[in-house]
C-alpha positions in Angstrom: -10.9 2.9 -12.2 -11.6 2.0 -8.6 -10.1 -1.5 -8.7 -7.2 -0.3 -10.3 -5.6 1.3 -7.2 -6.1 -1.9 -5.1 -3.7 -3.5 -8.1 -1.7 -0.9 -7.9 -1.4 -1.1 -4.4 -0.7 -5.0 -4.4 2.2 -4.2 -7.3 3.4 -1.7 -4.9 3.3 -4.2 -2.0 4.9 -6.6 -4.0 8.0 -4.5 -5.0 8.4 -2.9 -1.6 8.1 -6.0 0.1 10.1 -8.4 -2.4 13.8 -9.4 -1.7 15.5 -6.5 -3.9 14.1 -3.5 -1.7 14.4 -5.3 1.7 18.1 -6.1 0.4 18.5 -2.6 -0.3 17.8 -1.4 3.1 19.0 -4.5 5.3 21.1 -2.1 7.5 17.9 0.0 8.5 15.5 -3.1 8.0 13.1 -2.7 11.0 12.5 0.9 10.0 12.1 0.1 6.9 9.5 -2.3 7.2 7.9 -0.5 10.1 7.7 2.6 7.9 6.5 1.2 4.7 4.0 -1.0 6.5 2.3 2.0 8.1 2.6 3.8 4.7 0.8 0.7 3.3 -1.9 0.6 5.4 -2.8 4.1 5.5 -3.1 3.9 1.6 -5.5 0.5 1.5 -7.7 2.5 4.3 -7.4 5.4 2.2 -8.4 3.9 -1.0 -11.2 1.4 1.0 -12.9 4.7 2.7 -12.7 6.4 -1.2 -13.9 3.5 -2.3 -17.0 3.1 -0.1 -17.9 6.5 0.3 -18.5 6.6 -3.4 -20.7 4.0 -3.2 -22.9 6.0 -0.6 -23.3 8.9 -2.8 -24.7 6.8 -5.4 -21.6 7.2 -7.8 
């Protein structure tokens, strides 16, 4: 279950990244990127922290 998010995460990075989103928004590109790459991050940290605090509990 745990090692599902990080492939989820890489499909997600893969799609939102790939040519057919960043075509989409080429006319607001920069915050596009800008925004999903902050949105990206946040989510790995989130799911890393998760992640290793479950494996201080024991769990």
């Amino acid at each position: 279950m745990q090692k599902d998010i990080f492939i989820f995460l890489f499909a997600a990075g893969l799609l939102f990244f790939g040519w057919p989103m960043v075509e989409i928004f080429r006319s607001h590109l920069p915050q596009y990127l800008f925004g999903f790459w902050l949105l990206f991050i946040g989510a790995v940290a989130a799911a890393s922290l998760r992640r290793s605090t479950k494996k201080s509990r024991g769990q």
